[in-house]
C-alpha positions as CSV (number, residue, x, y, z in Angstrom):
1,X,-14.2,5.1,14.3
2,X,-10.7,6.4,13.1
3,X,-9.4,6.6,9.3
4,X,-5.3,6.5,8.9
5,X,-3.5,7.9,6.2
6,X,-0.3,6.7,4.9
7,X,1.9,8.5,2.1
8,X,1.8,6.3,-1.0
9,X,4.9,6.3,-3.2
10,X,4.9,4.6,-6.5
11,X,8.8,4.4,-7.7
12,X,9.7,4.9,-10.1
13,X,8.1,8.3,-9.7
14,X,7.7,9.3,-13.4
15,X,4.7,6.7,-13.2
16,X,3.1,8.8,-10.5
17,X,-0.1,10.0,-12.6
18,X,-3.8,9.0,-10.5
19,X,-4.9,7.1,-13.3
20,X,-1.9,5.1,-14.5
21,X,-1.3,4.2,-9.6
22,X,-4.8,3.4,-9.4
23,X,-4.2,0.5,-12.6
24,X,-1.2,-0.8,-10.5
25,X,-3.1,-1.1,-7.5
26,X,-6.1,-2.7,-8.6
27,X,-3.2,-5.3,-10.3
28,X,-2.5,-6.1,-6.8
29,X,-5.5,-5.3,-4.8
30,X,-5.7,-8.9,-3.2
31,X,-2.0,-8.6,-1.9
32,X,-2.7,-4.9,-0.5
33,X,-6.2,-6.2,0.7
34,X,-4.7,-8.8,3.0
35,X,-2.0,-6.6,4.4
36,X,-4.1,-3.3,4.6
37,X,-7.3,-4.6,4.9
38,X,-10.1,-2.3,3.9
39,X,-7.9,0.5,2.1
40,X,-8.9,3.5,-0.3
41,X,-6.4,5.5,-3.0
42,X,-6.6,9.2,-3.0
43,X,-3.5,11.0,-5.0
44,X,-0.4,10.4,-3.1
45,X,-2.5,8.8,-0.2
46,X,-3.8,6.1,0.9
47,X,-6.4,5.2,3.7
48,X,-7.2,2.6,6.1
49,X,-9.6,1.8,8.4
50,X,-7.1,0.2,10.8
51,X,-3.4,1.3,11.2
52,X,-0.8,-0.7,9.5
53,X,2.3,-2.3,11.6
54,X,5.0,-1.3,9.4
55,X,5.7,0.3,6.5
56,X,4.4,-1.8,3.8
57,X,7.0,-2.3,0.2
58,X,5.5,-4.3,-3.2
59,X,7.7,-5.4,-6.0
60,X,5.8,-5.5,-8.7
61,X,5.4,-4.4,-12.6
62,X,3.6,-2.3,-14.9
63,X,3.4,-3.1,-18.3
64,X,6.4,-4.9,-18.1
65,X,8.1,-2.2,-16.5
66,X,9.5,-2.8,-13.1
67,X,8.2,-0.8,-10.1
68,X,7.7,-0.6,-5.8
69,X,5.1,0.1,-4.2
70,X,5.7,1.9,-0.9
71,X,3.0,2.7,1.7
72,X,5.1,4.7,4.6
73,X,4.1,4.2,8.3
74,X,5.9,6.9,9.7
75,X,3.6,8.9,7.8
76,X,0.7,7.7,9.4
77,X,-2.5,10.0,10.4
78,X,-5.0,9.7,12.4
79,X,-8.6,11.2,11.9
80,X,-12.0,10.6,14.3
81,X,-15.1,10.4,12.3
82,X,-18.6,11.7,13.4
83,X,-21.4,9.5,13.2
């Protein structure tokens, strides 16, 4: 089995604080689910169990702010994992 990683921008990038990505995220978990499928946050990461086609852009908003989502393919990593 093989995890990917992705860089995971959050513009704009004043917003970037763990707590304050993970809220706009979970506001638009069932979009992410469908295109990511299985997916976890970590920082400025984010992991799949499958690797994504493209790079992946949300519009979306944050209490009432504007802001994008960015998850970059030609970031992508690949790691093995041990049973």
């Amino acid at each position: 089995m093989f995890v990917y990683g992705y860089a995971l921008t959050v513009l704009p990038d004043e917003i970037f604080e763990a707590s304050v990505v993970h809220d706009i995220l979970k506001l638009k978990h069932r979009h992410l689910f469908r295109v990511l499928g299985t997916y976890a946050p970590s920082g400025r990461m984010i992991f799949t169990i499958a690797p994504i086609a493209e790079t992946v852009q949300l519009e979306t908003a944050y209490k009432g702010k504007p802001c994008t989502i960015i998850i970059e393919k030609s970031t992508e990593t690949q790691t093995a994992l041990n049973r």
